[in-house]
C-alpha positions, 0 to 999 in steps of 0.5 A, a space after each residue: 500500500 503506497 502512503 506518500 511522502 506526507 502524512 494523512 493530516 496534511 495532506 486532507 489540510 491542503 487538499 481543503 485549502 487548495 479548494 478554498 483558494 480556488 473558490 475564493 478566487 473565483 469569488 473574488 473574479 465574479 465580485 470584480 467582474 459584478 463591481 466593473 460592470 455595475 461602474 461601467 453602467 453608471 458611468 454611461 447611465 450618468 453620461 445620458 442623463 447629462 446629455 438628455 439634460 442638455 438636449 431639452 435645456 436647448 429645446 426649451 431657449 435656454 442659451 449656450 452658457 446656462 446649458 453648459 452650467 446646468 449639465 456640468 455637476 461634480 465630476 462631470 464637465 460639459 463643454 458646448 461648441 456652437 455652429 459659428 466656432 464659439 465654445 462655451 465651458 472648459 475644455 475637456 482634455 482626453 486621457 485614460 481616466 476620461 469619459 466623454 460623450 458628445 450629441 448635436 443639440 436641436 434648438 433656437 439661436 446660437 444652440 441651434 446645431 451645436 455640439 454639447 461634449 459631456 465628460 467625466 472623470 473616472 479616476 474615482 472610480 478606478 481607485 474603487 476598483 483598487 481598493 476592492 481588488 486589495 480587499 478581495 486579495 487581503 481578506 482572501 489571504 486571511 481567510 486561507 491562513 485562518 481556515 490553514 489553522 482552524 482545519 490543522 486542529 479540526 484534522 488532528 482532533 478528527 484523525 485523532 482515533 487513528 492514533 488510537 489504531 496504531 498505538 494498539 498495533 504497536 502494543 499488540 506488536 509489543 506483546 500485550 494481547 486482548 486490547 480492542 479499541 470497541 469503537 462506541 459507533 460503527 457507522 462511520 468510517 473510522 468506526 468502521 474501521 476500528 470494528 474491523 480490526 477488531 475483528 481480525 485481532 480476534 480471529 488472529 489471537 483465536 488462530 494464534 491461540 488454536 495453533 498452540 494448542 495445536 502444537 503442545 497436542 502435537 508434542 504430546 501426541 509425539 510424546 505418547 506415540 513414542 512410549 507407546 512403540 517404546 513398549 513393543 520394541 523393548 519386548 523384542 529386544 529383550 526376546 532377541 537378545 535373550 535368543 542371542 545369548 541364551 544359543 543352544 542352551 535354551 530348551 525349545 519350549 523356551 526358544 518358541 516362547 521367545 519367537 513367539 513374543 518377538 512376533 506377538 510384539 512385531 505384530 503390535 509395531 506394526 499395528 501401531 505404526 500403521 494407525 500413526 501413518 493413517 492419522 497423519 494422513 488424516 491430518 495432512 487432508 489425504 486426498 478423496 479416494 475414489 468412492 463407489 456404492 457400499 451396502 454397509 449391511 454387507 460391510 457389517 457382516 464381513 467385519 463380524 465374520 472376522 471378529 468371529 475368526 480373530 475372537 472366537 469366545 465373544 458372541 457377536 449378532 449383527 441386526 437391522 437392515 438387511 443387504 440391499 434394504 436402503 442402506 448403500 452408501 456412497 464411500 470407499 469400501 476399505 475405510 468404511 470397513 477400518 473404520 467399523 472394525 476399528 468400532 468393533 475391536 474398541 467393543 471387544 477390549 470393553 466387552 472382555 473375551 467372552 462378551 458380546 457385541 451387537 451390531 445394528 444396521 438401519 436407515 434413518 432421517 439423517 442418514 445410514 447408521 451403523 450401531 456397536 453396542 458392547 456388554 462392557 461397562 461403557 463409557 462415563 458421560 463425561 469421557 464420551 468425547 474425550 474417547 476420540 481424542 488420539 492416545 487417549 484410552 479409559 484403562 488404568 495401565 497404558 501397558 495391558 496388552 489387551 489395551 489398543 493403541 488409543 488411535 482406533 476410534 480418532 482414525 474411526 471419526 476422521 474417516 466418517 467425517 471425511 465422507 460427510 458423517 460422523 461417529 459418537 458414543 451415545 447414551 446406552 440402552 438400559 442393561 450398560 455398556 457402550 453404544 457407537 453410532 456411526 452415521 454416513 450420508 444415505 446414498 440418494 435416487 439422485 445421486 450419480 453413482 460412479 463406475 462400481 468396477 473401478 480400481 481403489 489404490 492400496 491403503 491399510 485398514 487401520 484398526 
């Protein structure tokens, strides 16, 4: 933004003189002009009165010199030159300051014929138009030096809540923060203003303050996700190095033991690893995969048939809507399916391994929902939000094996809400436990449907 080399103040102060000097002097232009033209017809006005004087003194006899008399008054003299050569009067001597008008006289006797010449003298008058033409200057001088002060304290008293806005953006430069100017009106321009940068001081103090909180949620993150790998990488070193020294001295069930804990544990890394990748991608706004029509009642299905595999002893029923009964869904098939085996592996950690877990299907007015509903001792109200916090679990020991990785339901709502829906922990039914809805957006009779045989690109179903 150009400023100039001059501030605001002086700039409206000149501007605002600059305009009364050109309507003064065109004032002053059209009082002299008026002033000139008024003379000028009383001059002429005064010449003809003279000379119509004189014209009916000779029609009337009156001689030569009583007519040269009665014309000539203050300021004007009347010289009358008969037929034969006789003049009467003073002369009239010509020059810049001289007026003269002459007329033929219609009379009797020696007036007969003659030339009466009446003149004045304008030295009176052009010393009036001087003397106005210095007053006009004077007072148009004084009234530009006097409006120059008045307008440099009216400009200064007017800007005076500009001040107000720099020194603010200085303090909050400086440091102190929450200041606003709270204008009293906002229906001028520097109220305007001054509610504006209010407004953006807000939203700016909001963003500064949303980013350090972003920030100390990252280092925590960082910090958590640290002790979380710290765990199942100090298991299999422990494992490794016990296989490593102990050599043939260890009696197979020993060695098996030990494979099997550097397996278990490599298998809890790279479950971990994989939910830190998808939450990351979830962060960095991964792009939108190509989506296709789901019945989430098929989707349900195969992700209880695999709870069915990996937890035999936990009774799982699947209820609602059945495929093809209004709940397809417009969403890729792999997310939708991390995101309801996620829901379910968070019902059988709370449900135990010989609990239940219930999943319903159905279609409602906002949309499909996916119900998982455990016979755990659910969630306590006050911590069904904080649950989709990242690394954030209800178990007293961070380090119970059974224990997830406290990623599973943050990654389950960052799927849902990137296709439009999102995931709570609701009030249960009578009877406890802790009841997940998952709700997408329905699949309408007019929604263009893509091609159904499209190919997705790999991505990892996090759980």
């Amino acid at each position: 933004m150009r400023t100039g080399p001059i501030s605001l103040r002086a700039r409206v102060t000149l501007a605002v003189i600059a305009v009364l000097a050109v309507v003064l002097t065109a004032l002053g232009i059209a009082v002299q002009t008026v002033f000139v033209g008024q003379s000028e017809r009383a001059l002429e006005s005064t010449l003809a009165g003279r000379v119509q004087l004189g014209r009916q003194l000779a029609r009337a006899g009156v001689g030569p010199q009583q007519i040269v008399n009665r014309v000539s008054t203050e300021g004007v003299t009347a010289t009358l030159q008969t037929r034969n050569g006789m003049l009467y009067g003073t002369g009239v001597t010509a020059g810049p300051r001289t007026r003269t008008v002459s007329a033929t006289l219609n009379g009797t006797g020696r007036v007969a014929g003659a030339t009466l010449t009446v003149a004045v003298d304008t030295t009176l008058v052009d010393q009036a138009r001087d003397r106005l033409r210095r007053v006009l200057v004077t007072a148009s001088l004084a009234a530009l030096l006097i409006s120059a002060a008045l307008l440099t304290v009216i400009v200064r008293w007017s800007l005076r809540p500009l001040a107000g806005v720099s020194g603010l953006a200085r303090r909050i430069t400086a440091g102190q923060r929450g200041e606003r100017l709270r204008p009293d009106r906002t229906d001028t321009e520097i109220g305007q203003t001054a509610a504006a940068l209010d407004e953006m001081l807000d939203e700016l103090e909001g963003a500064e303050a949303r980013a350090r909180l972003a920030d100390e949620r990252s280092r925590r993150f960082l910090a958590d996700a640290a002790h979380e790998l710290r765990t199942p990488v100090t298991g299999m070193r422990a494992a490794a190095e016990s296989l490593l020294h102990a050599g043939p001295s260890l009696t197979p069930e020993d060695r098996q033991q030990l494979e099997a804990l550097v397996v278990r544990e490599a298998s809890r890394t790279g479950r971990l690893v994989a939910d830190l990748l998808a939450v990351a991608r979830l962060d960095a706004g991964d792009p939108v995969r190509p989506r296709v029509p789901t019945d989430l009642a098929v989707v349900a299905a195969e992700e209880l048939a695999r709870l069915a595999v990996t937890h035999p002893a936990v009774r799982g029923t699947l209820a609602g809507s059945g495929a093809g009964t209004g709940v397809t869904v417009l969403a890729d098939p792999e997310q939708v399916a991390g995101t309801i085996g996620n829901l379910l592996d968070n019902a059988v950690r709370a449900a135990g391994p010989t609990g239940e877990v219930t999943l319903t299907v159905h279609a409602r007015a906002d949309g499909v929902c996916v119900d998982v509903l455990d016979s755990g001792p659910g969630v306590p109200e006050a911590d069904r939000e904080r649950v989709f916090e990242r690394l954030v679990r209800l178990d007293a020991d961070r380090s119970q094996p059974a224990g997830g990785s406290g990623l599973g339901l943050a990654i389950a709502r960052g799927y849902a809400r990137a296709h439009g829906g999102d995931v709570r922990c609701l009030e249960p039914p009578p009877g406890g436990g802790a009841l997940f809805r998952l709700t997408l957006p329905a699949l309408g009779p007019g929604t263009a449907e893509p091609d159904a045989t499209q190919t997705l690109p790999p991505h990892p179903t996090n759980r």
